[in-house]
C-alpha positions in Angstrom: 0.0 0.0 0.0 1.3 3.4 -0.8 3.0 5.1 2.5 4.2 1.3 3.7 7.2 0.3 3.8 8.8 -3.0 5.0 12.1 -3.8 6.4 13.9 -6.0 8.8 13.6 -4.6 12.1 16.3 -7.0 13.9 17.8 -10.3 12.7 20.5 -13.0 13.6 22.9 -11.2 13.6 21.4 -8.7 16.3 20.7 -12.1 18.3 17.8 -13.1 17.1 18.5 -17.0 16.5 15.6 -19.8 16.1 13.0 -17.1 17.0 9.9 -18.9 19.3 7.7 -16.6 19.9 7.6 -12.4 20.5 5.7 -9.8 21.9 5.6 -6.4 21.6 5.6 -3.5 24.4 3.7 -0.2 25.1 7.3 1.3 24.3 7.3 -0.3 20.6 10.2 -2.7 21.5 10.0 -6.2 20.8 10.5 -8.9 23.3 12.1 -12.2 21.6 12.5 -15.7 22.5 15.5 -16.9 21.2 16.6 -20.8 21.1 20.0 -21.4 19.6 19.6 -24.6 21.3 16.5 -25.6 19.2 15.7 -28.5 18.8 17.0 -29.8 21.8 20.3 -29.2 24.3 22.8 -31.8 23.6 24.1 -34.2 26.4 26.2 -32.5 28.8 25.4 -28.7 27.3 24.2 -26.0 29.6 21.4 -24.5 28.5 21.7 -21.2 26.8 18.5 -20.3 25.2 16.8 -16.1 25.9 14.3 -13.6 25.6 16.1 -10.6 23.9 14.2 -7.4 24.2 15.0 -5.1 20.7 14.4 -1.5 20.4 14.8 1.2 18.0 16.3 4.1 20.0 16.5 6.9 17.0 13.3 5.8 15.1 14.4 4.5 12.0 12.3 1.3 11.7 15.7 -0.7 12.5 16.3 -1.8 16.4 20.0 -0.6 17.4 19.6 -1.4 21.1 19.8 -5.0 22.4 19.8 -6.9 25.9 18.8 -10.3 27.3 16.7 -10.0 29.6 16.5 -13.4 30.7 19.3 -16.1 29.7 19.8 -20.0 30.7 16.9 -21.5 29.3 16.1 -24.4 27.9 13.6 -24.2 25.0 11.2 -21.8 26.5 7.8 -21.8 23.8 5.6 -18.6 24.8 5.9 -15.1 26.5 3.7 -12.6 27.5 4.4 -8.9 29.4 1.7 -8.1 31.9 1.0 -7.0 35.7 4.5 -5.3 35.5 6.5 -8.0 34.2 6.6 -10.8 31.6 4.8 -14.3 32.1 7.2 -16.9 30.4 5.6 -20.9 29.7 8.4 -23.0 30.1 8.0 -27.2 30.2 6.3 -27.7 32.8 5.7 -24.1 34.3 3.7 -20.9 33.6 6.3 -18.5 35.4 6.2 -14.2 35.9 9.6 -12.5 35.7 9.9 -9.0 37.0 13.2 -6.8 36.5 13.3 -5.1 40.2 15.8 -3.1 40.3 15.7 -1.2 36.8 18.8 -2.9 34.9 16.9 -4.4 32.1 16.9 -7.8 33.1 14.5 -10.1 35.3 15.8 -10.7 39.3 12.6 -11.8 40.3 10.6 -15.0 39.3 7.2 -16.4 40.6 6.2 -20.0 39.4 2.5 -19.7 38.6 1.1 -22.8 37.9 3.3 -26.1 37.4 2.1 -29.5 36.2 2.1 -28.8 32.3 2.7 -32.0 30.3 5.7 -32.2 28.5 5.2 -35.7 26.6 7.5 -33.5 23.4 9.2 -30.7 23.7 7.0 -29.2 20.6 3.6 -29.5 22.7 4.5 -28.2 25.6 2.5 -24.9 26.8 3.0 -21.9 24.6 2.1 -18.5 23.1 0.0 -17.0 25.4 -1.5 -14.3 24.6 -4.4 -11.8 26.7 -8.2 -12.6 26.2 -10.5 -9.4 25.7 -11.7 -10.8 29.1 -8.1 -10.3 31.4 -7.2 -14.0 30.9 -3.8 -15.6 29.7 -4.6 -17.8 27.2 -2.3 -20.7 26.6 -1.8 -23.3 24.4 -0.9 -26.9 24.7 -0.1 -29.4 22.1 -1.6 -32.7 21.2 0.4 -35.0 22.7 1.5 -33.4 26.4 -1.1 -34.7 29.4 -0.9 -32.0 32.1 -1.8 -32.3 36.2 -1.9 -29.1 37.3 -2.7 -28.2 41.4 -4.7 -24.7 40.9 -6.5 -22.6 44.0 -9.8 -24.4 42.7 -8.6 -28.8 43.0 -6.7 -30.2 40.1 -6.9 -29.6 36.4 -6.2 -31.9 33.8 -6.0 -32.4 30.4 -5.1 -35.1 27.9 -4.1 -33.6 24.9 -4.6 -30.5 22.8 -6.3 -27.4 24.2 -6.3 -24.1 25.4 -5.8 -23.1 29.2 -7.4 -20.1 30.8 -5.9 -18.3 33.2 -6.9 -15.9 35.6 -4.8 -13.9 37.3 -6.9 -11.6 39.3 -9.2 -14.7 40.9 -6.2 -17.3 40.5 -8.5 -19.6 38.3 -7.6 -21.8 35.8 -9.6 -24.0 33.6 -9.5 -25.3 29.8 -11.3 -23.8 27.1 -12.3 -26.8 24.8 -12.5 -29.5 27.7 -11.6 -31.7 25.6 -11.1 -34.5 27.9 -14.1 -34.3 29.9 -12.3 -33.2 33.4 -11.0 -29.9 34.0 
């Protein structure tokens, strides 16, 4: 369309390797999760994977600042910002990092909810993203089988749905039900 331009806005060689998924914030940078590691960490390797947050300081379309904020992971598949940090689903866990003390990367981390299924590492929970309705809506694959201990008795699911999450009432159910129990 006339007045549109496209370009690349950051790339490998800014650090974004094997992007997973990506956000962006109120401040127009983008939040990346990058796995070098992908498709899995080789025996005896530490695990290196990131969330690399990319912003365009002298707005030319083209980010020219870069940090990690959060480094030694291991194949992390979603992020979200929210309630003053950034909600990461990781295996097993739906964790909230916070950056406390103003440096640009996370200090502080809260597990959430564990008990995710991680029967392979590409079905594990991912991309969530906010509902119109203030809940985190996550994704889980086909073939992960999750037990999860929530404020209201346990969840479960067997297989592909979508999780709801509450984080102003602490509830937590899935969307489709797919399983019957939930």
């Amino acid at each position: 369309r006339d007045g549109f331009e496209v370009n690349v806005f950051a790339s490998e060689k800014n650090g974004v390797i094997n992007p997973v998924d990506m956000c962006w914030d109120a401040k127009g940078r983008l939040w990346v999760i990058c796995s070098p590691m992908y498709p899995q960490i080789m025996p005896g390797e530490i695990a290196y994977d990131y969330i690399l947050v990319c912003e365009d300081t002298n707005n030319d379309g083209k980010a020219d600042k870069f940090h990690k904020y959060l480094e030694g992971l291991n194949m992390p598949m979603g992020l979200c910002l929210g309630h003053g940090g950034l909600y990461v689903t990781y295996n097993t866990q739906l964790l909230h990092y916070k950056d406390t003390n103003g440096d640009g990367k996370a200090d502080d981390k809260e597990i959430i909810l564990e008990g995710f299924g991680t029967g392979d590492a590409h079905h594990t929970i991912n991309t969530p993203i906010w509902g119109p309705n203030g809940r985190l809506w996550i994704s889980q694959g086909y073939n992960s089988y999750s037990y999860i201990e929530s404020i209201d008795g346990i969840k479960t699911l067997s297989g592909g749905s979508t999780w709801r999450y509450d984080p102003r009432t602490l509830q937590l159910d899935n969307f489709f039900n797919n399983n019957g129990v939930g």
